[in-house]
N, C-alpha and C positions, 0 to 999 in steps of 0.2 A: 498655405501655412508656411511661414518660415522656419530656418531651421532654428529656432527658440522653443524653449520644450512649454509645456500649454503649464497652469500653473493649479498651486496645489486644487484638489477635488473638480479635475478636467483631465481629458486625454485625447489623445488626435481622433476628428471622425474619418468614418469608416476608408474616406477615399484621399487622408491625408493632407487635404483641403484649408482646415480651419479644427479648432479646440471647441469640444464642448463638452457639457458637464457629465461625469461621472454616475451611474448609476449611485441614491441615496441621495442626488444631490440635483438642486435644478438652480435654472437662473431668471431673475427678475427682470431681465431684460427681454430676453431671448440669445444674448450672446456669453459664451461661454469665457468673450475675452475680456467681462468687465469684473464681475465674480458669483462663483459657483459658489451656493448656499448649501447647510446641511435640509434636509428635506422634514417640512414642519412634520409635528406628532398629527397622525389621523390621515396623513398624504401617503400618498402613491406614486413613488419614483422607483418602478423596479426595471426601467431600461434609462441608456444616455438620452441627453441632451431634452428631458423635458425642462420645460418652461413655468413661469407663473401660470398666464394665461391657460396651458394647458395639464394642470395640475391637476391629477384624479383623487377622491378621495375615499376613504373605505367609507366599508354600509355605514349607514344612521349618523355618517354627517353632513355637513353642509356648508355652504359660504355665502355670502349676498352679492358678490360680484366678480368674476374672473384676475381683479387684480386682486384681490383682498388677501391674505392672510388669515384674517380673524375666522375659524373654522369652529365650528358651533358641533355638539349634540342637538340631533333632530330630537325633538319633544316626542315623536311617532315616530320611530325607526322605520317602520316601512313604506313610510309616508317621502323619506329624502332614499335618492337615485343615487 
């Protein structure tokens, strides 16, 4: 990382390397140096630098593909992981 401060909902990782996203907040790329998103309703960003790709999301919802956004109420709650 250079000495350029990471930019707003980012902050330097752990080993002062490169920026990335904020907990509450993740990035659609995977890099925190294009920009850090507020983290959708029903997601799971509670450490840095998660990702789309690796987006968790609480019980009883769902998504139809790793990039997606579009996050659904499972019809069976205990039916979606």
């Amino acid at each position: 990382m250079s000495c350029s401060a990471c930019q707003d909902g980012a902050e330097p990782s752990l080993d002062r390397t490169a920026c990335v996203c904020s907990v509450q907040r993740y990035s659609a790329n995977g890099s925190a140096e294009s920009e850090c998103r507020e983290c959708p309703d029903h997601a799971i960003c509670d450490h840095t630098n998660v990702t789309l790709h690796a987006l968790r999301l609480q019980k009883g919802y769902w998504r139809h593909a790793p990039d997606s956004l579009e996050i659904r109420r499972c019809p069976e709650p205990d039916a979606c992981v």
